[in-house]
C-alpha positions, 0 to 999 in steps of 0.5 A: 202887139200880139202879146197885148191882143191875148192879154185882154181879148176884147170878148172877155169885155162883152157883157151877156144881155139881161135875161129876165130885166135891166131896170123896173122902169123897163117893165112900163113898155109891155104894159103900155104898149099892149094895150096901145097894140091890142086896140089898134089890132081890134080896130084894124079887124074891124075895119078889115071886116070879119073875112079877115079872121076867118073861122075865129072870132077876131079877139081869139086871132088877135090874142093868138097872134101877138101872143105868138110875136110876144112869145117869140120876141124875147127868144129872137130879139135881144133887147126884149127880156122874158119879164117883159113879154111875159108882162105883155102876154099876161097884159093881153089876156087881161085885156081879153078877160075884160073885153070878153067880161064888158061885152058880155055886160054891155050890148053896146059895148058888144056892138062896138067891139065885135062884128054881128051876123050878116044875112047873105040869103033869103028866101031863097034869093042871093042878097048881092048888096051884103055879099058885096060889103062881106066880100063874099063870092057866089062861089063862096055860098054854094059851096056852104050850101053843098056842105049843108046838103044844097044844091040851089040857091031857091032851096035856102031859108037863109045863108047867114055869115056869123061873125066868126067868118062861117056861113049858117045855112038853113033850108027853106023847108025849114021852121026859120025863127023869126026872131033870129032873122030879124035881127039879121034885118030879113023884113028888109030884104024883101024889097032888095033886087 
């Protein structure tokens, strides 16, 4: 029995796994499912609201982050060769190219995919029904204020959440462009208590 165990060691039978790919029809996988992934990820962001990618736009955190997984992927796991995290890699920047490009083109289409700005302050006045659908704490503001040399809420013009999750702050003694506050619905904050 020892004689027939070191004739044929059962390692020698073991076969390395691929490293570029097994089969073309493996390669189909990556190119659906990072789209399937990339839209379910926007979807999600959006849902969760700006806060949740806080300082960057959510298609540079989404693309940072499943790059990240794609690229760890076939280091980590097995069956996951290089040609296919490649492909879904090279899939999702595709989507950003053409996301970006679309959005760009279309306000519409801009609308659906990315978050708008939200008024938080005005004239002086906190906004508390905006600062409830942000999530965004009275704490929070005054610390945006203090980094834009304030001290107290009657001093802001307006206290903005971009879309990327920062907060613009602009003094009241400021000349605040009407057009911009407008489109923020600053008219309509003017009855809200």
């Amino acid at each position: 029995m020892l004689a027939h165990a070191l004739a044929s060691p059962a390692w020698i039978d073991v076969q390395p796994p691929p490293i570029f790919f097994d089969t073309a029809s493996e390669l189909i996988k990556p190119v659906v499912a990072a789209p399937v992934m990339y839209g379910a990820v926007i979807l999600l962001i959006r849902l969760s609201g700006k806060r949740t990618t806080s300082q960057m736009n959510n298609f540079d955190w989404i693309v940072t982050v499943a790059m990240g997984s794609m690229i760890a992927s076939p280091i980590l796991i097995e069956k996951v060769t290089l040609a296919e995290a490649t492909l879904g890699v090279a899939s999702l920047l595709l989507l950003q190219f053409t996301v970006t490009r679309l959005s760009t083109r279309s306000e519409a289409f801009e609308r659906l995919v990315k978050a708008s700005p939200t008024l938080l302050a005005y004239n002086g006045r906190l906004l508390h029904g905006a600062m409830r659908r942000e999530r965004v704490t009275r704490n929070e503001i005054m610390a945006a204020l203090r980094e834009g040399g304030l001290t107290r809420v009657d001093q802001v013009g307006a206290v903005v959440l971009e879309s990327d999750a920062s907060m613009s702050v602009l003094p009241r003694s400021a000349q605040l462009p009407d057009e911009s506050l407008s489109e923020l619905g600053a008219e309509a904050t003017e009855n809200e208590p």
